[in-house]
C-alpha positions as CSV (number, residue, x, y, z in Angstrom):
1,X,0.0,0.0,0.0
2,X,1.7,3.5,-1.5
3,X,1.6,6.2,1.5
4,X,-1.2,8.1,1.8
5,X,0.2,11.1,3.8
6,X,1.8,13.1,1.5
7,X,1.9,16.5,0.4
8,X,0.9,18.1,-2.8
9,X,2.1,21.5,-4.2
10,X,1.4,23.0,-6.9
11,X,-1.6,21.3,-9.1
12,X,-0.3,19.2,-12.1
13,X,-2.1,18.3,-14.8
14,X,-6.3,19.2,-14.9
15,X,-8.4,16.1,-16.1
16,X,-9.6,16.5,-19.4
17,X,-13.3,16.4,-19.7
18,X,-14.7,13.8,-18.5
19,X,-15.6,10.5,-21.1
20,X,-19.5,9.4,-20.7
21,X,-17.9,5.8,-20.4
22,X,-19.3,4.9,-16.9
23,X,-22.6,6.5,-17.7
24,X,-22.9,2.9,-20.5
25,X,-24.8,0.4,-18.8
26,X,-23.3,-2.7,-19.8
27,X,-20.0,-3.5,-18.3
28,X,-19.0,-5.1,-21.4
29,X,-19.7,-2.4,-23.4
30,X,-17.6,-0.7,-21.5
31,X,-14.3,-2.4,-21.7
32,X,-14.9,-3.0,-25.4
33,X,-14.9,0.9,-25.5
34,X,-12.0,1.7,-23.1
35,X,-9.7,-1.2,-24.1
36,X,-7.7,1.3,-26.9
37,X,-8.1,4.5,-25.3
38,X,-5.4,6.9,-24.3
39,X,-3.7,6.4,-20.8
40,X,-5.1,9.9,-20.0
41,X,-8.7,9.5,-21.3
42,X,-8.7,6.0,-18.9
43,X,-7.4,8.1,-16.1
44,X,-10.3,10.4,-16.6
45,X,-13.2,7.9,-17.2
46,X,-12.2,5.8,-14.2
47,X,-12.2,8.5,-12.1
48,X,-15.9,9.8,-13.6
49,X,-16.8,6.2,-11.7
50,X,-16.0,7.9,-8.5
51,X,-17.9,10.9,-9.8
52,X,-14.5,12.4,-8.7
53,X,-13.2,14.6,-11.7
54,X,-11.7,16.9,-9.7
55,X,-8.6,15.2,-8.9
56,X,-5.4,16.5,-10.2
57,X,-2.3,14.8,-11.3
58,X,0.5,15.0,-8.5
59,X,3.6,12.9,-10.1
60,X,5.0,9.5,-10.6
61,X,4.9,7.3,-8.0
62,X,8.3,5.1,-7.9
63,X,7.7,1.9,-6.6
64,X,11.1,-0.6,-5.9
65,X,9.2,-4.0,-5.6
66,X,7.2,-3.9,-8.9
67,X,9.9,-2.2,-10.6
68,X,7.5,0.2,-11.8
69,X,6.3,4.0,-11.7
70,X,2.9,4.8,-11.2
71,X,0.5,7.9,-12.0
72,X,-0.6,9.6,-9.0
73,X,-3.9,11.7,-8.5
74,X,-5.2,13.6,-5.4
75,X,-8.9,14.7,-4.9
76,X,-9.2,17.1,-2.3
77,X,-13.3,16.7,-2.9
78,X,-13.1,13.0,-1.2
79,X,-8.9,13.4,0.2
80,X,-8.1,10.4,-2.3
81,X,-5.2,9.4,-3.7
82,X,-5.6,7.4,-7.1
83,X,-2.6,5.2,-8.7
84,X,-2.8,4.0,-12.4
85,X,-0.4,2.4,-14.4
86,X,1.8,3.3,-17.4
87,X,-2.0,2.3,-19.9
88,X,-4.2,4.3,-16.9
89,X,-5.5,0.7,-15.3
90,X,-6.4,1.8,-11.6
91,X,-4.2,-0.2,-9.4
92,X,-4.6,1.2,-5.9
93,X,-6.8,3.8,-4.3
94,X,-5.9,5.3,-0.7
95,X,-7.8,7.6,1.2
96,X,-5.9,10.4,3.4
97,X,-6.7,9.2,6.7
98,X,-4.9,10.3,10.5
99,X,-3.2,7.3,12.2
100,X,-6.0,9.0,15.1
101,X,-8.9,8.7,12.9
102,X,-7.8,5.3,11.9
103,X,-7.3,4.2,15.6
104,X,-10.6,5.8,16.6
105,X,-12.9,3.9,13.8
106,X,-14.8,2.0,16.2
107,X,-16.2,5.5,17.1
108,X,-18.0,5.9,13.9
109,X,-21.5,5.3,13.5
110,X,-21.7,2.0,12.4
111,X,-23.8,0.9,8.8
112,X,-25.7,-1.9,9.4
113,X,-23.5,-5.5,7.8
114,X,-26.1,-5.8,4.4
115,X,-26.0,-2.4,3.9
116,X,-21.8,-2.3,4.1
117,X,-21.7,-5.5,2.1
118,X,-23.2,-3.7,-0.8
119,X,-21.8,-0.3,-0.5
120,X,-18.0,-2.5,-0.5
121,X,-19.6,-4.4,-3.5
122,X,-20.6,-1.3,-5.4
123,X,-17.1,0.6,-4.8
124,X,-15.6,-3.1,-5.9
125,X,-17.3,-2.3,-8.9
126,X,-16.4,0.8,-9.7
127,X,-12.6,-0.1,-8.7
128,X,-12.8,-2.1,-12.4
129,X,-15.6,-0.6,-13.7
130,X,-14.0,0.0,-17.7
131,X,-12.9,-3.2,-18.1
132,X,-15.8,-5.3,-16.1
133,X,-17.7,-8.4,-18.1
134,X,-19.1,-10.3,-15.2
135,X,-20.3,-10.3,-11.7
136,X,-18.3,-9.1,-8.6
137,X,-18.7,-11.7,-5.8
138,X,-17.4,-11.7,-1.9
139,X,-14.9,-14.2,-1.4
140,X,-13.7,-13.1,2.0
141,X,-14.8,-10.9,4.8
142,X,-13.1,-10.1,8.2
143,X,-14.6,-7.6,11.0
144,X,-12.3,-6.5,14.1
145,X,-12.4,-3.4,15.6
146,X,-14.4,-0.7,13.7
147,X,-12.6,-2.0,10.5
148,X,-13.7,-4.6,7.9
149,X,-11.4,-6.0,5.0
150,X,-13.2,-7.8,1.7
151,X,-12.3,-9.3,-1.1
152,X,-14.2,-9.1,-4.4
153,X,-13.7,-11.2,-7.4
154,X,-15.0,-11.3,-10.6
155,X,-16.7,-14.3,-12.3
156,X,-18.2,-14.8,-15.8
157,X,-19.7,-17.8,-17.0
158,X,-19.0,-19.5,-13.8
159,X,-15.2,-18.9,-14.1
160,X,-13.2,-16.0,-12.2
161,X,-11.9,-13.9,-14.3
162,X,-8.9,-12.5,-13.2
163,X,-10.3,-9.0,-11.3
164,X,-10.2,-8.8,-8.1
165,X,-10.1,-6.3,-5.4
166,X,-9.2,-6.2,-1.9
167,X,-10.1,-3.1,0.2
168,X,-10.1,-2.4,4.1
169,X,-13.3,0.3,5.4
170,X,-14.0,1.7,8.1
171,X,-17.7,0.6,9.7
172,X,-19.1,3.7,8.4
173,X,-18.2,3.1,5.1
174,X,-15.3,5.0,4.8
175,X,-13.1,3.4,2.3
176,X,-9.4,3.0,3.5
177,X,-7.6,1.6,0.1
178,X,-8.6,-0.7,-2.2
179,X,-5.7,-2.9,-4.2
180,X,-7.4,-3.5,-7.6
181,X,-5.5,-6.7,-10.3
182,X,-7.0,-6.4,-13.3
183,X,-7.8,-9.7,-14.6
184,X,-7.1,-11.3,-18.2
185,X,-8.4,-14.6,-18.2
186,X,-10.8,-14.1,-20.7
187,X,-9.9,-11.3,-23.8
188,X,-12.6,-9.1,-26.0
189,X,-13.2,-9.8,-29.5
190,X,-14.2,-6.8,-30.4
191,X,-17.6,-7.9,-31.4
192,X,-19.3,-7.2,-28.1
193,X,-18.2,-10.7,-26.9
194,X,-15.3,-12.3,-24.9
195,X,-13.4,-15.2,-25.4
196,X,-10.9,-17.5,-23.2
197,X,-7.2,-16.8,-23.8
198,X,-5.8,-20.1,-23.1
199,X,-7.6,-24.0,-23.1
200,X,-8.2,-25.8,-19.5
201,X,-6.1,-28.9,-20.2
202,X,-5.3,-30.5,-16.6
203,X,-8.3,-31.8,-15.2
204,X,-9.4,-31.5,-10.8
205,X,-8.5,-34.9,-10.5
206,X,-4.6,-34.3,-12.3
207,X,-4.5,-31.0,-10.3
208,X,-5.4,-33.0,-6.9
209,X,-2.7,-35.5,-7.7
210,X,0.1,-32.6,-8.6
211,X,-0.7,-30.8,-4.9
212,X,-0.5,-34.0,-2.9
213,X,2.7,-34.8,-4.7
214,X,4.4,-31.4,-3.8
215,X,2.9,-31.4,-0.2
216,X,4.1,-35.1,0.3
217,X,7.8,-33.2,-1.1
218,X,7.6,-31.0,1.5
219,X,6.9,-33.1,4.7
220,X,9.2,-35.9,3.3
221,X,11.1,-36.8,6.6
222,X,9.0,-35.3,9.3
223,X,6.6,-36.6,11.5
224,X,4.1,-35.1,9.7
225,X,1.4,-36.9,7.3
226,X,-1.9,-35.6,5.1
227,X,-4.6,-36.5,6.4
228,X,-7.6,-38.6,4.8
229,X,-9.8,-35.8,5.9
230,X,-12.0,-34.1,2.6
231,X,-10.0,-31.6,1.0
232,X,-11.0,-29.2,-1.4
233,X,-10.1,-28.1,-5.2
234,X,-12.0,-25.1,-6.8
235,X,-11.0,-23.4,-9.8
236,X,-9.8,-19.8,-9.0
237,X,-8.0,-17.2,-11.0
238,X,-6.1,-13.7,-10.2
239,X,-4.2,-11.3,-12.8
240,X,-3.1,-13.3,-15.8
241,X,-3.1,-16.7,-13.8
242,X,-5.7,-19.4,-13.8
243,X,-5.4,-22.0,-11.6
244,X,-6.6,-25.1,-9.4
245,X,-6.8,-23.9,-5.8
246,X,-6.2,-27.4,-3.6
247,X,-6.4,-27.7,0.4
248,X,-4.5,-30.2,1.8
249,X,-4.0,-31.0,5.5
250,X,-1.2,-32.9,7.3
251,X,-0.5,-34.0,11.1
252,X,1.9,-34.6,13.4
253,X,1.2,-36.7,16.2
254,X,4.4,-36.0,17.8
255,X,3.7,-32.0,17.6
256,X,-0.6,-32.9,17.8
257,X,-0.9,-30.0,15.3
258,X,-2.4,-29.7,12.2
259,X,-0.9,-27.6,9.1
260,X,-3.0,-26.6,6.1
261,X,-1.3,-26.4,2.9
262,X,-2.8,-24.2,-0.3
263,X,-1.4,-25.2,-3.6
264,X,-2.3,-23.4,-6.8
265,X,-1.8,-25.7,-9.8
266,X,-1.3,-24.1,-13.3
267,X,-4.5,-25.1,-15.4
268,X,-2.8,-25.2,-19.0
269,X,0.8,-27.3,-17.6
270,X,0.1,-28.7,-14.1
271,X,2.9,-27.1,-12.6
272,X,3.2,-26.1,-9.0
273,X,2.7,-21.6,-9.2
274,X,2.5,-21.9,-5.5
275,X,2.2,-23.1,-1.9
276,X,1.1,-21.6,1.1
277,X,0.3,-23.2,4.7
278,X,-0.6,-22.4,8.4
279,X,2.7,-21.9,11.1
């Protein structure tokens, strides 16, 4: 996450006039509209999503682990700061907020949970609102203390698509950031219609068989063993990656603790992207 308390001088570049993109009410004919505009005129229909035109461009935004610069806007009309990239894809939206008034957000009248649930969902949607051909789903939700994080995902035709966003409010509603990926499972044709980029060619079963494989690898000569328990393997996606998601669990009887291991298995090749597990 960039940081949000910085301070601006002199106003950059003014957004152009704002495009009537958003104002189109199917998300696919959106994207097929945006897809070859100019970085700028991206910049300025995304932010007409917000119905916040007036922010103002404040620099590039240097950023050592992507090995990338970012485009950075600030809206004084909702204290916003608004990263794109180098084609004017959002990537990460942070809202000016006091390390007080962050501390103090159980304080805040609280929005009842449906009624936060869809005002998350509806920013979610705006987060990828030019490039959006499907349905943005909750795929995790965690309350503690005033604050709520989400995560949003995209799906068409039953498949993720790619887009996702993960965002942290405040119980009132008050947006902290939002990390958007823009996902590219699935490509336009131009015609008003999408296609997938790349064939499914490892079925659940082959992806099961890779996971338990690699976890086996990685408990090989501990006490620990997987466990004949059910495990899981949906179909997931996120940026240019699609993937079998597999759950796996292993126990040690000498330790009397159980470790769940995650491993993403590439749909197209079977290979191991990645594994993750409890401590």
């Amino acid at each position: 996450m960039f940081n949000s308390n910085r301070s601006y001088g002199a106003a950059g570049l003014l957004l152009a006039v704002v495009l009537c993109i958003c104002a189109v009410a199917a998300p696919l004919a959106i994207q097929i509209c945006a897809k070859d505009t100019a970085p700028e005129e991206a910049i300025a229909a995304q932010l007409a999503c917000f119905s916040d035109s007036d922010a103002v461009y404040t620099g590039q935004v240097s950023v050592p682990y992507a090995d990338a610069e970012y485009a950075s806007y600030h809206s004084n009309l909702t204290d916003r700061d608004y990263y794109f990239d180098s084609i004017g894809v959002l990537i990460e939206v942070n809202s000016c907020i006091s390390d007080a008034d962050y501390d103090r957000a159980s304080q805040r009248p609280a929005m009842a949970e449906a009624q936060l649930d869809a005002a998350m969902k509806e920013f979610a949607e705006q987060c990828i609102a030019l490039y959006q051909i499907g349905q943005m789903e909750m795929t995790a939700r965690n309350a503690f203390a005033g604050h709520c994080n989400y995560v949003f995902t995209e799906t068409y035709e039953q498949m993720q698509t790619g887009s996702q966003v993960a965002l942290e409010c405040m119980q009132d509603g008050t947006v902290v950031y939002a990390v958007i990926t823009k996902g590219s499972v699935f490509a336009p044709t131009g015609q008003q219609t999408v296609v997938r980029k790349a064939p499914i060619k490892v079925t659940a079963d082959e992806a099961y068989l890779a996971a338990v494989s690699a976890v086996e690898g990685k408990i090989a000569g501990t006490d620990y063993a997987l466990l004949d328990a059910p495990s899981s393997c949906a179909l997931e996606a996120l940026g240019n990656d699609q993937f079998y998601k597999v759950e796996l669990a292993a126990y040690s009887e000498k330790e009397q603790y159980t470790v769940t291991y995650w491993v993403n298995v590439n749909v197209t090749d079977g290979s191991i992207m990645k594994i993750e597990f409890t401590q």
